[in-house]
N, C-alpha and C positions, 0 to 999 in steps of 0.2 A: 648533336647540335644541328638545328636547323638552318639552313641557306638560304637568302633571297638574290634574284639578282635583279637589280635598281639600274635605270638608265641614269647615268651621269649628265647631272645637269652643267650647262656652260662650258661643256669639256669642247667643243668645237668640233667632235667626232660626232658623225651622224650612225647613233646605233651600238656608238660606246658602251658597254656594260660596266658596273662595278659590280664584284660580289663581297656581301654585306655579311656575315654570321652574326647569328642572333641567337636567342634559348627559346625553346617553346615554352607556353604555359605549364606546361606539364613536369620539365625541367626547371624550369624557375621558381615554381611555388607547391608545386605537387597540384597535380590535376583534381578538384575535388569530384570529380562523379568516380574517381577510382578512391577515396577513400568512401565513400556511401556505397559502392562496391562492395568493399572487405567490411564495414560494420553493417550492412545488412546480411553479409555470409555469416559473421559471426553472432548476430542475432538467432541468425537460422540455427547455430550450432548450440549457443547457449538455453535455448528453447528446450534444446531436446534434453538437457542436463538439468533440468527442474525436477526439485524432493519432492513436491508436491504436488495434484494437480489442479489446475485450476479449474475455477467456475467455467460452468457451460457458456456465459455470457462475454468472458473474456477468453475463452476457447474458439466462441464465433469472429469474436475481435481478429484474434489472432489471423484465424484461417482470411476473412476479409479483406486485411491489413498486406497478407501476405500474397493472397491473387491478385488485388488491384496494381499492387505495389510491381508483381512480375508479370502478369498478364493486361492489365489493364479493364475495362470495363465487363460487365460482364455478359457473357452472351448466351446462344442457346436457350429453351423451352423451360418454362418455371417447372421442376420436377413436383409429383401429384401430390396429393392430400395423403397415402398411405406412404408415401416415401420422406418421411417428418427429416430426417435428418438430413439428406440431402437438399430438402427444400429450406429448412433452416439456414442451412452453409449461402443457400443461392441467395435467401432473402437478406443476411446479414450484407454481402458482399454486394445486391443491388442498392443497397443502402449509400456504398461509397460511390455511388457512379459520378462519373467528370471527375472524380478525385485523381491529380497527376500521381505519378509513379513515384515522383521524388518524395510527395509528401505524405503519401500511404507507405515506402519506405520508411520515411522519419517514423510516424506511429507506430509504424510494426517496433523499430528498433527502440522508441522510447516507454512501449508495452513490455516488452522482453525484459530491458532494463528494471521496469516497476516488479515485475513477477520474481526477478531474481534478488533483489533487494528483503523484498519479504514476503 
């Protein structure tokens, strides 16, 4: 439980303190960047538990979804014209750019969800 301590107003004491407890956000309603936490870990886990695999198209989603989502924009030297795959990963993922974290998370988690469905 969190503490604050508040001057007393009108108390006539100059300097008086009250201490106040209080819940944090986090205690009182459950923090949400800690559950987009645990369902974007368990995206990650359930990913790897696919019968299937997917298209190449939703393979680059993925990988995109997933470095914007943890790294953020993307950076470093566009890999060459004989390097296809990695310049693929690079081009899907410079696709998301200014995309925030939170909502390249969401995508990632609600791609994983579609893949595991069917």
């Amino acid at each position: 439980m969190a503490h604050r301590r508040l001057r007393a107003k009108g108390s006539g004491a100059i300097g008086s303190r009250v201490t106040i407890a209080s819940k944090s956000p986090s205690e009182s309603q459950g923090c949400p960047c800690r559950i987009w936490i645990r369902r974007f870990a368990d995206a990650q886990e359930n990913v790897k538990k696919l019968t299937s695999r997917p298209a190449n198209d939703e393979l680059l989603r993925l990988y995109a979804l997933f470095k914007q989502g943890s790294k953020g924009d993307v950076e470093g030297k566009r890999p060459g014209r004989l390097d296809m795959v990695n310049r693929a990963k690079y081009d899907a993922w410079t696709k998301l750019a200014g995309t925030s974290s939170a909502d390249a998370k969401q995508g990632y988690v609600d791609l994983v969800a579609r893949l595991t469905q069917g």
